[in-house]
GUVEXDREN-717799 format. One record per atom (N, C-alpha, C): y, x, z; residue in three letters. Coordinates in steps of 0.001 Angstrom, whole numbers, padded with zeros to 6 digits, always signed. Layout:
YXZala;...
//
This chain:
+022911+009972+062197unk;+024311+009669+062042unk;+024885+010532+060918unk;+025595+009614+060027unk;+025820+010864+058628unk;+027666+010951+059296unk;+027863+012596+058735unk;+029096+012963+058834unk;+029763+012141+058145unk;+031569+012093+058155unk;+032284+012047+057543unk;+033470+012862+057628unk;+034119+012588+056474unk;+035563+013524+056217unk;+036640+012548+056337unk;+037427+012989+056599unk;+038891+012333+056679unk;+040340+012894+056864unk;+041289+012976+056298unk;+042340+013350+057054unk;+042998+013095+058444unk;+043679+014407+059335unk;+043746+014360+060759unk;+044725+012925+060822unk;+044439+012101+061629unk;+045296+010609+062084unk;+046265+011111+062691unk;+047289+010575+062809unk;+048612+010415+063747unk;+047862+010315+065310unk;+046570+009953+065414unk;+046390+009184+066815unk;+045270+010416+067010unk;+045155+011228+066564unk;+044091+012328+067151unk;+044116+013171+067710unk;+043884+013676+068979unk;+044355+014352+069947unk;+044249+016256+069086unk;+045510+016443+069098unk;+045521+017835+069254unk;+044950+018711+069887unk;+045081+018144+071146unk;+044411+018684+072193unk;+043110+019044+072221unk;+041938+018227+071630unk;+040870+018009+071665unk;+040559+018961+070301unk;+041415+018809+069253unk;+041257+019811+068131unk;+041335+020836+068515unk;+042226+021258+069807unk;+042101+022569+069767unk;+041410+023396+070462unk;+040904+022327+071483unk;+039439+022865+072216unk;+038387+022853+071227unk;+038219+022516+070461unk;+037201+022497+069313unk;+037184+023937+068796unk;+038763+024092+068362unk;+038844+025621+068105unk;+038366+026199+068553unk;+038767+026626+070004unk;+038540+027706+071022unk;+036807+027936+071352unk;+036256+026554+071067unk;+034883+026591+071373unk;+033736+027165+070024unk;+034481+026947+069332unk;+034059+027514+067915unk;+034181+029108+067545unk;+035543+029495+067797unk;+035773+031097+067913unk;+035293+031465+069134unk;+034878+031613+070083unk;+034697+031718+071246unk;+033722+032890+071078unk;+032679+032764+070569unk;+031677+034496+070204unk;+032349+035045+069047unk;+033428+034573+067969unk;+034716+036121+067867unk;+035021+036501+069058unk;+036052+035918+069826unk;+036468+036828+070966unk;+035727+037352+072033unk;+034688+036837+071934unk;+033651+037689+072672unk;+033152+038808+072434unk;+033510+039143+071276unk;+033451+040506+069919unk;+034669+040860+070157unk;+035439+040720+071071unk;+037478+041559+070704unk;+037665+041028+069847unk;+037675+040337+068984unk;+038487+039658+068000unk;+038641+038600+068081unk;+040159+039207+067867unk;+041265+038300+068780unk;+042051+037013+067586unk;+040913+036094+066822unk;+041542+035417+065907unk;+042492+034842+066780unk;+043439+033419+066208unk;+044041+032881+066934unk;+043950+031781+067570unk;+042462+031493+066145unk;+042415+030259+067227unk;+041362+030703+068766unk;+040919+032015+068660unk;+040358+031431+070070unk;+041096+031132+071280unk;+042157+031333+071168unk;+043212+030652+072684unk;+044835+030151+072312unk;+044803+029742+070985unk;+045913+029075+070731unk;+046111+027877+071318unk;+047121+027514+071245unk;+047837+026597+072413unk;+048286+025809+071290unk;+048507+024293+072158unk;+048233+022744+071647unk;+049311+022958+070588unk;+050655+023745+070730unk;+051771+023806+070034unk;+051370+024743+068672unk;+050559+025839+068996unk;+050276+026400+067825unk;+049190+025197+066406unk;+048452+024969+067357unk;+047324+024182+066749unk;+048409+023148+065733unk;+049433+022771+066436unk;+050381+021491+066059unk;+051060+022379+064211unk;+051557+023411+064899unk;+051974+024215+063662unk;+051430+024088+062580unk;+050402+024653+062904unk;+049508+025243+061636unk;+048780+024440+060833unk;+048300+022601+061621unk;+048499+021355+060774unk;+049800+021062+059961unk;+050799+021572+060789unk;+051598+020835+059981unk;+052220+021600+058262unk;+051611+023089+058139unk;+051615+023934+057174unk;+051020+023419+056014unk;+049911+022128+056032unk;+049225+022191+055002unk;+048583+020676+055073unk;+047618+020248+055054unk;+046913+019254+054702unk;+045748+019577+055596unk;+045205+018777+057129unk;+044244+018902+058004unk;+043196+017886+057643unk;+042097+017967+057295unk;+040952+017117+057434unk;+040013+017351+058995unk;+039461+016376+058778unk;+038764+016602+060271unk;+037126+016297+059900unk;+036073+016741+060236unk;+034482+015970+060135unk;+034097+015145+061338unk;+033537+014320+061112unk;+033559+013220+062456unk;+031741+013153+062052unk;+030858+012696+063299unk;+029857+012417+063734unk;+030037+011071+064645unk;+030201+009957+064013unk;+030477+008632+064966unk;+031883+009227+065106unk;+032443+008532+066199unk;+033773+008875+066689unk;+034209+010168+066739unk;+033437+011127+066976unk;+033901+012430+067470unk;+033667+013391+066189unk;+035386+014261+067070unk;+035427+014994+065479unk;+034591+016342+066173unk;+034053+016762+065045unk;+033016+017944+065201unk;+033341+018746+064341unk;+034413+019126+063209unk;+034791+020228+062498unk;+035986+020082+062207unk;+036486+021325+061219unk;+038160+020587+060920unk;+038624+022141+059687unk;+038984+021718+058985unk;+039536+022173+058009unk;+041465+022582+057934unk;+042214+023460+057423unk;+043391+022620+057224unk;+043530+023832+055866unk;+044069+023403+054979unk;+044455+023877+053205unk;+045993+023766+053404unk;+046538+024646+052811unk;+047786+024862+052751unk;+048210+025570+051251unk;+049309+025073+050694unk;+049422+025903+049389unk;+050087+027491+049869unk;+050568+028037+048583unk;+050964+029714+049315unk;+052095+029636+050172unk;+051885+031113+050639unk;+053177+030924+051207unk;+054382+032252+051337unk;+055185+031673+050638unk;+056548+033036+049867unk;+056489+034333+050856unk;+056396+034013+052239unk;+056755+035010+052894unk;+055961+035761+053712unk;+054495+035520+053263unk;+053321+036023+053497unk;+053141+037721+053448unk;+052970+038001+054633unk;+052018+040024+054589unk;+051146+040008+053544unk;+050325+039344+053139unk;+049566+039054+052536unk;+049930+038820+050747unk;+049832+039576+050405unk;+050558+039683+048503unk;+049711+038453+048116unk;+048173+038284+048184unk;+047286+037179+047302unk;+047673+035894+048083unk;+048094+035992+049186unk;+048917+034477+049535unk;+050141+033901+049117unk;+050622+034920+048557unk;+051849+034239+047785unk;+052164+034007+046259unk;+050687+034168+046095unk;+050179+034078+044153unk;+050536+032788+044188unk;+051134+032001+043287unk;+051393+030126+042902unk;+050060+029628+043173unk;+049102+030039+042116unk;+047784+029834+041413unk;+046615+029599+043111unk;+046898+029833+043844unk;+046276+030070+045391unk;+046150+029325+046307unk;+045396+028512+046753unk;+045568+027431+047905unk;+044709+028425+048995unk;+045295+028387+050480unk;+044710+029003+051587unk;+044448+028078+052506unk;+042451+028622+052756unk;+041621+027356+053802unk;+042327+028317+055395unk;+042461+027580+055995unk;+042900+028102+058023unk;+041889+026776+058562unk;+041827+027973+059881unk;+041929+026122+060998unk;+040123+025721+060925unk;+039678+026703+060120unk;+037654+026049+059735unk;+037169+026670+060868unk;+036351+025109+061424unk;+035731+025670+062390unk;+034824+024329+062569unk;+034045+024618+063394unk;+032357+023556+063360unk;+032146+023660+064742unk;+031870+022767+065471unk;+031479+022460+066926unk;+030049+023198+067128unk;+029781+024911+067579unk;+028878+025475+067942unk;+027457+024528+067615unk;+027220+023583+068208unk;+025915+022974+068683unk;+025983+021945+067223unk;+026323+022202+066403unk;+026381+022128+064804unk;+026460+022579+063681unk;+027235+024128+064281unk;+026881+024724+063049unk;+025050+025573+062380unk;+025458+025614+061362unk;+024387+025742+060739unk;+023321+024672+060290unk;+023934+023669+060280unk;+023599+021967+059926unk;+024522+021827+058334unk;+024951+022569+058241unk;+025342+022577+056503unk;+027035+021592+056886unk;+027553+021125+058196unk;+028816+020623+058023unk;+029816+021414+057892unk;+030129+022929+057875unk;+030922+023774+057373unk;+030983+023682+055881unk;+029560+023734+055393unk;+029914+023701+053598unk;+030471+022089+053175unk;+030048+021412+054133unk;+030881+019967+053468unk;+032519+019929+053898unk;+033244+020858+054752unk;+034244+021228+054755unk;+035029+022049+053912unk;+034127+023079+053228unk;+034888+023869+052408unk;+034262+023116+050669unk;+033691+022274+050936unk;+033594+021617+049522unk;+034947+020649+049617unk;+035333+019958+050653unk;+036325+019022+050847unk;+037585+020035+050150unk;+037624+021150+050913unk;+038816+021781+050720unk;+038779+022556+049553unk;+038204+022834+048591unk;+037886+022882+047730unk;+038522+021971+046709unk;+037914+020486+046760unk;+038043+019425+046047unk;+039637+019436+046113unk;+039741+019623+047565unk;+041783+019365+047525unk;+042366+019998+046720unk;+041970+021592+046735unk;+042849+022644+046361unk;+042843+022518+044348unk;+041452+021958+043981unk;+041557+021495+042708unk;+042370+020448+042193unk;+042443+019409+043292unk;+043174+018208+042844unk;+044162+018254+043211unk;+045143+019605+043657unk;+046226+019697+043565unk;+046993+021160+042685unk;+046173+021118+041513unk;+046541+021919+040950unk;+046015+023877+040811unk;+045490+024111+041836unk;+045152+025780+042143unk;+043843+025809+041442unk;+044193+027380+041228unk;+042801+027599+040413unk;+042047+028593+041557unk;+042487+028849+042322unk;+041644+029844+043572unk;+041853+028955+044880unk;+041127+029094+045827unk;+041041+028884+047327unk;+040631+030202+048292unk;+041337+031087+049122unk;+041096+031679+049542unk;+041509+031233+051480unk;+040864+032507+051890unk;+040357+032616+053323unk;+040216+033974+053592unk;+040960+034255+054957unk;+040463+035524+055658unk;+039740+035322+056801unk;+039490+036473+056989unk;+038430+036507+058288unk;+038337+038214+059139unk;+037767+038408+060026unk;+037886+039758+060525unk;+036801+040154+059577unk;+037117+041405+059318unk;+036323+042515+058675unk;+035137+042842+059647unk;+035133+042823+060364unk;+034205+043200+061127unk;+032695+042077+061474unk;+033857+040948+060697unk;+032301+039502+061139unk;+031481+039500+059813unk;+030924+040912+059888unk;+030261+040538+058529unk;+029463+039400+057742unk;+028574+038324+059294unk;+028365+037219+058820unk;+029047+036292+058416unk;+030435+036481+059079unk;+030896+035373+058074unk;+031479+035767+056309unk;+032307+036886+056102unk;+032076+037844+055045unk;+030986+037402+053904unk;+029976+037562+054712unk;+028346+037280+053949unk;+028743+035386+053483unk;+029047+034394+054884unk;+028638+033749+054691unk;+029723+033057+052841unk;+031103+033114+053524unk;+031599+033225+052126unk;+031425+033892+050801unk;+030934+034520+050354unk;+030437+035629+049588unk;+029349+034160+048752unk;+028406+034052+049593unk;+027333+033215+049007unk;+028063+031601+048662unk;+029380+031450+049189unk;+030004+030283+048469unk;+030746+030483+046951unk;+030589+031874+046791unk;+031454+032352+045742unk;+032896+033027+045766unk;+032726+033592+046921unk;+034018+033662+047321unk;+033985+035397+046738unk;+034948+036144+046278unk;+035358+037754+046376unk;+036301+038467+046994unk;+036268+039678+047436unk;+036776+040022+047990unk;+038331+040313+046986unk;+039489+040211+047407unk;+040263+040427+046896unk;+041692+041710+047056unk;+041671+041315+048553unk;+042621+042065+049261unk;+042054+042473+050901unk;+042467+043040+051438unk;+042744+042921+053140unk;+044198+043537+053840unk;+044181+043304+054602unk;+045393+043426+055712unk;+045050+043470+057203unk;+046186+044251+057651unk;+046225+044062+059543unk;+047898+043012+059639unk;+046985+041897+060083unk;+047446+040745+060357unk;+048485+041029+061780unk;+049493+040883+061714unk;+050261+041913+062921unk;+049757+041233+064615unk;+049594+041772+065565unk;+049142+041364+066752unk;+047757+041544+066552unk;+046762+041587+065703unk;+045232+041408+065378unk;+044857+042868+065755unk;+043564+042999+066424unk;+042727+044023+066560unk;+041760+044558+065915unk;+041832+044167+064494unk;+041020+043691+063718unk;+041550+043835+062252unk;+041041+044429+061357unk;+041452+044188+059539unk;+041157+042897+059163unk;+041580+042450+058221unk;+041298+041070+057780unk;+040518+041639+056087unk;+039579+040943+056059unk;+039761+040703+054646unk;+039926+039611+054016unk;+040597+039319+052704unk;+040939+038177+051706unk;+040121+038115+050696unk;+039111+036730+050701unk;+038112+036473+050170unk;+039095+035381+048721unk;+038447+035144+048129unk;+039074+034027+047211unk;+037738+033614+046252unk;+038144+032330+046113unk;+037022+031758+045055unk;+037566+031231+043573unk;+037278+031669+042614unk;+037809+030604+041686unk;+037415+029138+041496unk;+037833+028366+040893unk;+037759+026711+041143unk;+037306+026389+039715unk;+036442+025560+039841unk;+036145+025292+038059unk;+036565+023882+037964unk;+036639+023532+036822unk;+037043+022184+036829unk;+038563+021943+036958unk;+039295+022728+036088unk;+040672+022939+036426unk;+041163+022925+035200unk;
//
């Protein structure tokens, strides 16, 4: 069954996106780190689509990953989030009993493609400092380190990865 990409439908359960979340972060918070999505609630999940542009990865009917890109944002803790030049990936996450099947990189190529075809010359992403695999795993997409922060409520440093975009 080959993946596909798509933007989130009007008719797609939130709900179900956001158990996706929770099941995806689920060994962060099993580490104390306390991202948000591992127990954000249907209303948060609702938010933080509505900040940006949500794609979803589907396997047949069922969505199995999900992306959401957002351009900057003015009032960000975060100084490299409020650069113009900056599109920020949230919301990435891959249904456990899939990742490492390469459908995360066809998510951040999607979001990628967006953040070019709407103008940005960087795409960035944080993550806990402490998940060094994931750290690692961006790093090998091209991503650098740029900034970090304590994300307020977080138990955890963040760091701010960013990639430049070619083709711009």
């Amino acid at each position: 069954m080959k993946a596909a990409i798509r933007l989130l439908a009007a008719g797609d359960s939130l709900a179900l996106l956001t158990d996706l979340l929770h099941r995806a972060y689920a060994p962060l918070g099993a580490r104390s780190l306390n991202y948000t999505a591992v127990d954000q609630t249907v209303e948060i999940t609702a938010h933080r689509v509505s900040l940006g542009t949500c794609a979803v990865l589907t396997l047949g009917e069922r969505i199995v990953g999900t992306i959401t890109v957002r351009p900057p944002k003015a009032d960000s803790d975060c100084a490299w989030y409020r650069l113009p030049h900056v599109a920020i990936a949230t919301q990435f996450a891959v249904e456990p009993e899939h990742q490492g099947a390469g459908l995360g990189a066809q998510l951040m190529d999607w979001a990628e493609a967006w953040a070019r075809s709407n103008g940005y010359a960087e795409i960035a992403v944080d993550t806990a400092e402490p998940a060094a695999h994931l750290v690692a795993y961006y790093a090998r997409r091209g991503h650098r380190l740029v900034d970090d922060v304590q994300w307020p409520g977080k138990t955890y440093r963040s760091v701010i990865l960013s990639k430049r975009l070619s083709g711009r």
